[in-house]
N, C-alpha and C positions, 0 to 999 in steps of 0.2 A: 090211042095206044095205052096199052096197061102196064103197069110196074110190077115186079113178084107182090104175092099176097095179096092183089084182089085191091091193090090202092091205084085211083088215074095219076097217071102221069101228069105232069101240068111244068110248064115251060119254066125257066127264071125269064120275067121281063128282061130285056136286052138293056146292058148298058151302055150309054153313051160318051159316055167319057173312056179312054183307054188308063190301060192300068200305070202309063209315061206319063198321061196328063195327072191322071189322081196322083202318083209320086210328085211331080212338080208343083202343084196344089198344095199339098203336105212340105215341103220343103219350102216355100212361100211364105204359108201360116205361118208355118216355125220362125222365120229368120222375122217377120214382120211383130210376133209376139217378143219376141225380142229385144226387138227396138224399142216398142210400146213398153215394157216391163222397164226398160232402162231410161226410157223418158218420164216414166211413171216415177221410179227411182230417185231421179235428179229433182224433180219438183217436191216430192216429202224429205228429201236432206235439204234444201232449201227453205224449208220451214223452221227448221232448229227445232222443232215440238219435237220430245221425249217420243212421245206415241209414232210419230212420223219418220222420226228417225229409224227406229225397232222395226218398224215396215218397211222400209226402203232397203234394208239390209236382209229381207225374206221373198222380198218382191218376185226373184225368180218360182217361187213357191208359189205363187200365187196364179191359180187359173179362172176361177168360180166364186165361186162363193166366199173366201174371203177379200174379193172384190171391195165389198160393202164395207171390210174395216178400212181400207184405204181411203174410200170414197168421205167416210168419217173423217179421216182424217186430215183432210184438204178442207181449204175454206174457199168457198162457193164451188163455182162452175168450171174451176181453172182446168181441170183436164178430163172433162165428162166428156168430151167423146173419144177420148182416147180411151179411155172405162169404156165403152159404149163399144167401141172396134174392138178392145182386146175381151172382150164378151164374147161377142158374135164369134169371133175367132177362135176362141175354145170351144164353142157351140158347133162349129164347124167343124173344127178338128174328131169330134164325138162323133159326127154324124158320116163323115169322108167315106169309109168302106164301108158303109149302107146303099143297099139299094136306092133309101131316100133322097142321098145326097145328088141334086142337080136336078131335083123335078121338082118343079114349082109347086106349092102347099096348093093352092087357089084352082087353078088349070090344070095339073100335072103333067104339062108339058116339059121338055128336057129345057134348063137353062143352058145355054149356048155357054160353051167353056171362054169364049171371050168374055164375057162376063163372069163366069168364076174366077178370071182372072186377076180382071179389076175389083172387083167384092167377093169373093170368097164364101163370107157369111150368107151370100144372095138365098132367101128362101123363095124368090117368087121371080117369073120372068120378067123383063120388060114393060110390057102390058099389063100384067097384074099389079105391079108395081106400081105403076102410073096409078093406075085405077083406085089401089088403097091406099098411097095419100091423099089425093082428092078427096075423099071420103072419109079420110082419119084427118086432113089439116085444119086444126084451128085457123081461122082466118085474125090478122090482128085487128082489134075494135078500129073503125073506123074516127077519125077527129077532122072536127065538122071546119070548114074552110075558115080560114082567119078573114074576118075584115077590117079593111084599114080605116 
């Protein structure tokens, strides 16, 4: 089939998700960013640190990349994966009305919306999933048997 002026015509890939799921998806993010921002919040007012304080009081500001002042401003690992979820989760929110959104980077197979349910953030199916932490996990060093 041809389009005016001599250009082929060529399909939109079909998407899989309907336009109730992507709104309910979007509506998820949002409330779960949220929480995360307000959990995120409560942990740097609990530091009493000036800097922490000043953050906690912008945090709803906060999607991307000023991530990294936050993360500064916490001492160790106390809430890196909530950093880590509220990432993915504006990553996601970016990505939602793309074609991209719900095909796997790896396979580009459709990720099953039961699983964008539970993760959201999912860039990969199932299977690919499985496949690249195996492949990405550090194993932890092994320590050699005690003897008595």
């Amino acid at each position: 089939m041809r389009a005016a002026f001599g250009r082929r015509w060529t399909p939109m890939p079909p998407h899989h998700l309907t336009i109730e799921q992507r709104e309910t998806l979007e509506r998820e993010m949002h409330a779960r960013a949220d929480r995360l921002r307000e959990e995120i919040a409560q942990a740097l007012r609990q530091t009493g640190r000036p800097e922490a304080l000043s953050l906690a009081n912008h945090i709803d500001e906060i999607d991307d990349a000023p991530v990294a002042d936050v993360e500064t401003a916490l001492e160790g690992p106390v809430l890196e994966h909530d950093f880590r979820e509220l990432r993915g989760i504006a990553a996601a929110r970016r990505r939602l009305h793309t074609p991209e959104f719900g095909i796997c980077v790896d396979c580009e197979a459709d990720i099953p919306y039961t699983r964008l349910r539970a993760n959201p953030a999912a860039i990969r199916c199932v299977s690919c999933q499985d496949r690249f932490e195996r492949e990405h996990t550090v194993a932890p060093p092994r320590t050699p048997p005690r003897t008595v």
